[in-house]
Z-matrix of the N, CA and C atoms (Angstrom, degrees):
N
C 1 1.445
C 2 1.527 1 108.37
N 3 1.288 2 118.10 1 149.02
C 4 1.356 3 126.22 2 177.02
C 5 1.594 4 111.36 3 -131.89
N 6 1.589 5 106.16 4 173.34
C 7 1.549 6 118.73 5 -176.37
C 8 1.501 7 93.14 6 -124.56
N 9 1.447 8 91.80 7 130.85
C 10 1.562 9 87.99 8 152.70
C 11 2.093 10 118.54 9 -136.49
N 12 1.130 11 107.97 10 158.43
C 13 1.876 12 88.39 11 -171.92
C 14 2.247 13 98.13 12 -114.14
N 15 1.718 14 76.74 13 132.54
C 16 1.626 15 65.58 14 -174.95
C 17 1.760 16 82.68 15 -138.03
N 18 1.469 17 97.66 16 153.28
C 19 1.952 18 113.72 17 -163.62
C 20 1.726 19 83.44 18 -108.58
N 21 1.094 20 80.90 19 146.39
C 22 2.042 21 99.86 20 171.77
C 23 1.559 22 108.76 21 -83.05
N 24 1.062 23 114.67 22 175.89
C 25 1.675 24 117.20 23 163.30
C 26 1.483 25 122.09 24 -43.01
N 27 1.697 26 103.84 25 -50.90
C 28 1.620 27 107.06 26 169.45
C 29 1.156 28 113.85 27 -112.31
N 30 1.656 29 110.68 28 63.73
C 31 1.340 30 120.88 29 138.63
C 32 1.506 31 95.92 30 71.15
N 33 1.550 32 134.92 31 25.89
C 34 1.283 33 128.67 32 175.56
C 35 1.669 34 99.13 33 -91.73
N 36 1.787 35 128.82 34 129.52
C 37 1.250 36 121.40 35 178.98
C 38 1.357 37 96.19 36 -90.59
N 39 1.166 38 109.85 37 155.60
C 40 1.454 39 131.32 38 161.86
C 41 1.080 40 119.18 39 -145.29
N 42 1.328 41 125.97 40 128.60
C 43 1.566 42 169.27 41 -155.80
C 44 1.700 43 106.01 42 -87.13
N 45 1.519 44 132.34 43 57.60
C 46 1.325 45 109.52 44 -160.22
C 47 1.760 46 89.09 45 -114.94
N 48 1.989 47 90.04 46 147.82
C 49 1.097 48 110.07 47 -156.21
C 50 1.881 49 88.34 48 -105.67
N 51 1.568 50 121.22 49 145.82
C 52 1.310 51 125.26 50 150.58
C 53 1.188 52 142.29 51 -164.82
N 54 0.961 53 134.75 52 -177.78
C 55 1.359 54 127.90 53 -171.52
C 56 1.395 55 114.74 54 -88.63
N 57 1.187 56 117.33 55 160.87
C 58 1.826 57 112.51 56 167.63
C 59 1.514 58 108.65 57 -145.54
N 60 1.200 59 105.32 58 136.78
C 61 1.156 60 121.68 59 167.22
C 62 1.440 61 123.03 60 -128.11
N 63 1.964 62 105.41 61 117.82
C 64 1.204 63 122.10 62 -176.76
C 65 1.575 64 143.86 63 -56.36
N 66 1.412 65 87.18 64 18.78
C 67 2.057 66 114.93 65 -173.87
C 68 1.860 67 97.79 66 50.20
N 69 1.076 68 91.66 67 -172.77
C 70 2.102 69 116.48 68 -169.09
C 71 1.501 70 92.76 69 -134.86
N 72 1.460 71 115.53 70 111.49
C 73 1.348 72 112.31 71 158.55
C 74 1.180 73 122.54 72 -69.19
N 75 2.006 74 118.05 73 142.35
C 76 1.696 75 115.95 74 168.08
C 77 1.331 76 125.83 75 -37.50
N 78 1.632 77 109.80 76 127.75
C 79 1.360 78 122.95 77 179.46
C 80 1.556 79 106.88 78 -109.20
N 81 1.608 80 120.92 79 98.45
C 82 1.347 81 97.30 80 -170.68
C 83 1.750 82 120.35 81 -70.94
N 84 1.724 83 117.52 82 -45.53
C 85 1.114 84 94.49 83 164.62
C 86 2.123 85 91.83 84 -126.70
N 87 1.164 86 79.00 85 164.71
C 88 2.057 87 90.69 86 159.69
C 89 1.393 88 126.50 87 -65.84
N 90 1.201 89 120.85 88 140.55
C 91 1.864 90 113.93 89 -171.79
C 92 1.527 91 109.13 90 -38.73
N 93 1.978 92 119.37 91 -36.53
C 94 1.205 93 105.48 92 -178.83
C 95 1.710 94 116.58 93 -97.20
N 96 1.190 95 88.75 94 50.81
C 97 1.719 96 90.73 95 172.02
C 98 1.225 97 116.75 96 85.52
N 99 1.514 98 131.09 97 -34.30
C 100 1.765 99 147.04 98 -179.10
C 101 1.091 100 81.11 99 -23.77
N 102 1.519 101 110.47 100 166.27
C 103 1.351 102 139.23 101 155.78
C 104 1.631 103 99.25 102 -74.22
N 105 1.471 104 113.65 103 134.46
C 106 1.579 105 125.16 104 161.04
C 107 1.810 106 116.15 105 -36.82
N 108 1.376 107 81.38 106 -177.42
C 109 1.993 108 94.11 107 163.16
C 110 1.624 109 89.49 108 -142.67
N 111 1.788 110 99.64 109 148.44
C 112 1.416 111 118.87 110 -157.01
C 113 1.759 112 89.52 111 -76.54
N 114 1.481 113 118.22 112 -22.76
C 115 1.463 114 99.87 113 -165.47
C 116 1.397 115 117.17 114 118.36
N 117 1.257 116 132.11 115 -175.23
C 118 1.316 117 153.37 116 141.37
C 119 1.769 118 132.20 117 -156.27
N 120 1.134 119 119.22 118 142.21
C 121 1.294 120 107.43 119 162.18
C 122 0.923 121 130.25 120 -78.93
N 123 1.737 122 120.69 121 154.83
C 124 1.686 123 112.20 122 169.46
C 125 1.208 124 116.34 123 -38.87
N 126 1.814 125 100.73 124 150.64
C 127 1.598 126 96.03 125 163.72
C 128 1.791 127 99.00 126 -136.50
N 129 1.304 128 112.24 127 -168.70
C 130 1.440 129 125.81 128 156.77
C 131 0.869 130 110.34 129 -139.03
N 132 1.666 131 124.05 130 172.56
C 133 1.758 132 126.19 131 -170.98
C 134 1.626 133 76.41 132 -162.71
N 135 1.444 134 101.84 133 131.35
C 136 1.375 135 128.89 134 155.88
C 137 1.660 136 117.41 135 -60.82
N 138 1.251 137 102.74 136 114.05
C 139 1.462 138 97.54 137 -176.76
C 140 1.883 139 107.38 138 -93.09
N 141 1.292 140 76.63 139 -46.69
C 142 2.210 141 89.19 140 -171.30
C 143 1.778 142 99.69 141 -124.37
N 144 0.789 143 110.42 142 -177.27
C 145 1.669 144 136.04 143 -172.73
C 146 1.778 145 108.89 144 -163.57
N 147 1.017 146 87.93 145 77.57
C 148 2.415 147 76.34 146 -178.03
C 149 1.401 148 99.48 147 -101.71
N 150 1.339 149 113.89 148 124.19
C 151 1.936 150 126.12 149 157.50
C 152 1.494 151 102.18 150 -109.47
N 153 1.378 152 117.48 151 160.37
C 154 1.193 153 137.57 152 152.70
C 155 1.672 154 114.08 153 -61.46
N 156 1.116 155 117.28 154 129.08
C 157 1.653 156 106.99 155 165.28
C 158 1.413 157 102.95 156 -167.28
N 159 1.271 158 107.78 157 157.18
C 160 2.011 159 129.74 158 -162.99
C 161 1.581 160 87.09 159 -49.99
N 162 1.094 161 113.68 160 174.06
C 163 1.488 162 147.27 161 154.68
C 164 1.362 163 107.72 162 -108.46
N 165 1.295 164 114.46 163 -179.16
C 166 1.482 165 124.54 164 -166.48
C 167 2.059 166 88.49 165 -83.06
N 168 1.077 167 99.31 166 -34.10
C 169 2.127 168 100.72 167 172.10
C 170 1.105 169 100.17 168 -77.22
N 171 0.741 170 142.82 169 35.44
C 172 2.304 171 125.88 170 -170.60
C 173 1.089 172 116.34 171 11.90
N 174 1.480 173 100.00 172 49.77
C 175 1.790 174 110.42 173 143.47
C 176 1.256 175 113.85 174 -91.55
N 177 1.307 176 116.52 175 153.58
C 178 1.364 177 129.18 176 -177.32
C 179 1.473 178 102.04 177 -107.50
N 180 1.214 179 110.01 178 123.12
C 181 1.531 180 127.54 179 -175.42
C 182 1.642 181 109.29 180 -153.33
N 183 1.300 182 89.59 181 132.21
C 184 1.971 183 114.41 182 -168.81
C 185 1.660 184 89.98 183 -80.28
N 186 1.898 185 95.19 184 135.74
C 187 1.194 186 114.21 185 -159.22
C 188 1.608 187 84.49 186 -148.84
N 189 1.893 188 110.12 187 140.39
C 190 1.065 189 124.85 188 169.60
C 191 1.277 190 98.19 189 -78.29
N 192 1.259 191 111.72 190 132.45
C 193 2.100 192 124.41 191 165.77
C 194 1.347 193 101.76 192 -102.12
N 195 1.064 194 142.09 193 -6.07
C 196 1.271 195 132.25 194 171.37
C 197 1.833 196 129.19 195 -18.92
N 198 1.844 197 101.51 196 -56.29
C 199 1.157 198 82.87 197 -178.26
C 200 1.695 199 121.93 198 -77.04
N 201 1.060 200 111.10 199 -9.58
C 202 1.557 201 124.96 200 -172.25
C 203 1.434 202 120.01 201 -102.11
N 204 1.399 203 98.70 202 7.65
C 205 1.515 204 120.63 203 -168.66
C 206 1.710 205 116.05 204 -49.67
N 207 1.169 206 106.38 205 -35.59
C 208 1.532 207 105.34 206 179.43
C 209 1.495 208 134.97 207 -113.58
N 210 1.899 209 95.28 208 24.10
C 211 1.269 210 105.40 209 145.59
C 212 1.437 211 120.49 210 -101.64
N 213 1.797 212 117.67 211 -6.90
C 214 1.452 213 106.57 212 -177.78
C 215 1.775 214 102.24 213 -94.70
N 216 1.212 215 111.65 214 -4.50
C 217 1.763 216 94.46 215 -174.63
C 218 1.488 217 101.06 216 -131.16
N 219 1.168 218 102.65 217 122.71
C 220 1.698 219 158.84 218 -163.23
C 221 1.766 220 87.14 219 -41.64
N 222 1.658 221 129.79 220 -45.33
C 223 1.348 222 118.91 221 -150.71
C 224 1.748 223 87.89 222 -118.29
N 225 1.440 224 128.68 223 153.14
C 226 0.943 225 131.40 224 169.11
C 227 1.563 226 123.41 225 -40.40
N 228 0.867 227 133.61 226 167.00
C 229 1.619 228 141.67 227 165.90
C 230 1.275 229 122.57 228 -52.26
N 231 1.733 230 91.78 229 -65.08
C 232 1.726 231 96.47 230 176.57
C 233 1.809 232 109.37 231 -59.95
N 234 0.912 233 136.09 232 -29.79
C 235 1.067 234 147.09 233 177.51
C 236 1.795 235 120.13 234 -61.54
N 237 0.896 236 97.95 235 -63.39
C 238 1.414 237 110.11 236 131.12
C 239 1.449 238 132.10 237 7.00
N 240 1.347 239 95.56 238 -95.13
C 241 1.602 240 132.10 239 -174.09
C 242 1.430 241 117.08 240 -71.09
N 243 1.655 242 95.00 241 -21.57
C 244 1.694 243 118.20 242 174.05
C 245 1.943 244 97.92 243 -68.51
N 246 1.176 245 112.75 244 -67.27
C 247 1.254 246 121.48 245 172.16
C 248 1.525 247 135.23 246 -30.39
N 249 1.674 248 95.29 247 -56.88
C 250 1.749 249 99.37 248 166.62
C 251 1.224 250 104.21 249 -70.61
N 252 1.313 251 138.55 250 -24.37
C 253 1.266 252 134.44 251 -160.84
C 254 1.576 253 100.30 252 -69.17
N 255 1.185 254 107.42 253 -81.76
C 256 1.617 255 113.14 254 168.17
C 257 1.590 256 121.88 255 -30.06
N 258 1.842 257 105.80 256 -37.74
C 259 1.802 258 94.89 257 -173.07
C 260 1.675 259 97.66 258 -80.50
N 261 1.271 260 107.09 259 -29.28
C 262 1.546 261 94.72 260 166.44
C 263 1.492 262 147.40 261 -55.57
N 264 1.730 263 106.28 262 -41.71
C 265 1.272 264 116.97 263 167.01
C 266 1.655 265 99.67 264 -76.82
N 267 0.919 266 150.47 265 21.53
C 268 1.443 267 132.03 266 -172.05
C 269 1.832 268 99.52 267 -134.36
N 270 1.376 269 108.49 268 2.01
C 271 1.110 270 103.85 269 171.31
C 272 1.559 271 120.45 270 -89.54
C-alpha cells in the first residue's frame, strides 16, 4: 500500500491511500509451447481518501471521503490514478 498527497482546487490536501499493482508482462508462448498470456499493465485502486474537516463543534477531525470522493476532486478518478501511478513508478 502507498500514500500519496494530492490538494483540490481550493487548496484542500488529501491524504489518499492505495494499492498498486505492478501489471504481468506479455508471454507470447510458455517454454512448453502453451499459448502465452496477453499481460497487463500496472494499475492503482484508491483504497481511502482522508481530509481534515470541522465537525458540527469546529473540531477538525480526519474523515475518509472515499465514498463521495468524486464530487470533492475537481479532475476525474481515472485521471487521478493516472497521476499516482506515474508518482509512484518514478519514485
Amino acid at each position: 500500500m502507498g500514500t500519496y498527497t494530492h490538494f483540490t482546487h481550493d487548496n484542500q490536501e488529501l491524504d489518499i491511500e492505495y494499492e498498486y499493482d505492478e501489471g504481468e508482462p506479455m508471454v507470447w508462448t510458455e517454454p512448453n509451447g502453451d499459448p502465452g498470456t496477453p499481460g497487463y499493465p500496472p494499475t492503482v485502486v484508491i483504497t481511502h481518501a482522508f481530509c481534515s474537516l470541522k465537525n458540527a463543534k469546529g473540531i477538525y477531525v480526519v474523515v475518509d471521503i472515499l465514498p463521495v470522493f468524486d464530487m470533492i476532486v475537481e479532475d476525474d478518478i481515472c485521471n487521478l490514478e493516472d497521476e499516482i501511478l506515474e508518482s509512484h513508478e518514478n519514485q
